[in-house]
C-alpha positions as CSV (number, residue, x, y, z in Angstrom):
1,X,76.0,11.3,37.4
2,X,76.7,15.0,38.9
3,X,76.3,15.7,42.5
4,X,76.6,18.3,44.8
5,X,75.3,19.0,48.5
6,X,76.4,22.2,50.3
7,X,74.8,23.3,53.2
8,X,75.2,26.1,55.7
9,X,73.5,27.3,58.9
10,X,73.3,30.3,60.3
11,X,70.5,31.9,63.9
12,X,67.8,31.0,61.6
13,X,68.5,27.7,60.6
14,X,70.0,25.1,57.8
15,X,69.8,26.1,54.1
16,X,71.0,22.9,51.8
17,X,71.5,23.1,48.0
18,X,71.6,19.5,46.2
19,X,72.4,19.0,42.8
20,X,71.3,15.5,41.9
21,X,71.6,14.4,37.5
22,X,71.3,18.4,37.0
23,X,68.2,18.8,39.2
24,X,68.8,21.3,41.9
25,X,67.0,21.2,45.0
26,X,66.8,23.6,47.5
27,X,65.6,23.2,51.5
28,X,65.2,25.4,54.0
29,X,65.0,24.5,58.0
30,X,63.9,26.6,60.6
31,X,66.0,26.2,63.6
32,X,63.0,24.6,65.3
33,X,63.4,21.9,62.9
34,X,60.5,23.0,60.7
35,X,60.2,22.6,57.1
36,X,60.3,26.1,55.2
37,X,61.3,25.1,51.6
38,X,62.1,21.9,50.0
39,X,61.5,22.2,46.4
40,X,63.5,22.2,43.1
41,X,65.0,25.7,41.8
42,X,66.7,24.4,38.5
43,X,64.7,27.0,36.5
44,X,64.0,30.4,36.7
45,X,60.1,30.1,37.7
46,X,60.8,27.3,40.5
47,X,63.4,30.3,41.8
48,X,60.7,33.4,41.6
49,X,58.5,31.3,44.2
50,X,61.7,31.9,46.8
51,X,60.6,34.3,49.5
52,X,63.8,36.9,49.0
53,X,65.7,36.3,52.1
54,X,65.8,31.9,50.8
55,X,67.2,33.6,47.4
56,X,70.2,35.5,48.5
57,X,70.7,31.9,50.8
58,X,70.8,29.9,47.7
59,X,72.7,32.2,45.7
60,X,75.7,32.1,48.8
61,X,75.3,28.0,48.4
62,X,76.0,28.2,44.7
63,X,78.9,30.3,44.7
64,X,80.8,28.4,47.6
């Protein structure tokens, strides 16, 4: 089985990308320690549900 865990922080918090059997998971934590995101973005329409700041986070976590 694939996996994958990248994660990154940055003054707004922690953004983790997971790859788990080809299921990707994103999450989002505000540096408070509060939940923003924690859902799957393996297609297209989990993805368009991203506020755009989470997106151009997620897209930095795949690429690394």
């Amino acid at each position: 089985s694939e996996q994958k865990h990248v994660s990154t922080s940055d003054e707004n918090g922690t953004y983790e990308y997971i790859i788990k059997d080809s299921i990707k998971n994103f999450r989002v934590i505000s540096k408070e320690g509060e939940t923003l995101f924690d859902g799957p973005v393996t297609h297209q329409t989990d993805r368009d549900k991203l506020p755009i700041e989470f997106k151009k986070k997620l897209f930095e976590l795949e690429n690394m």
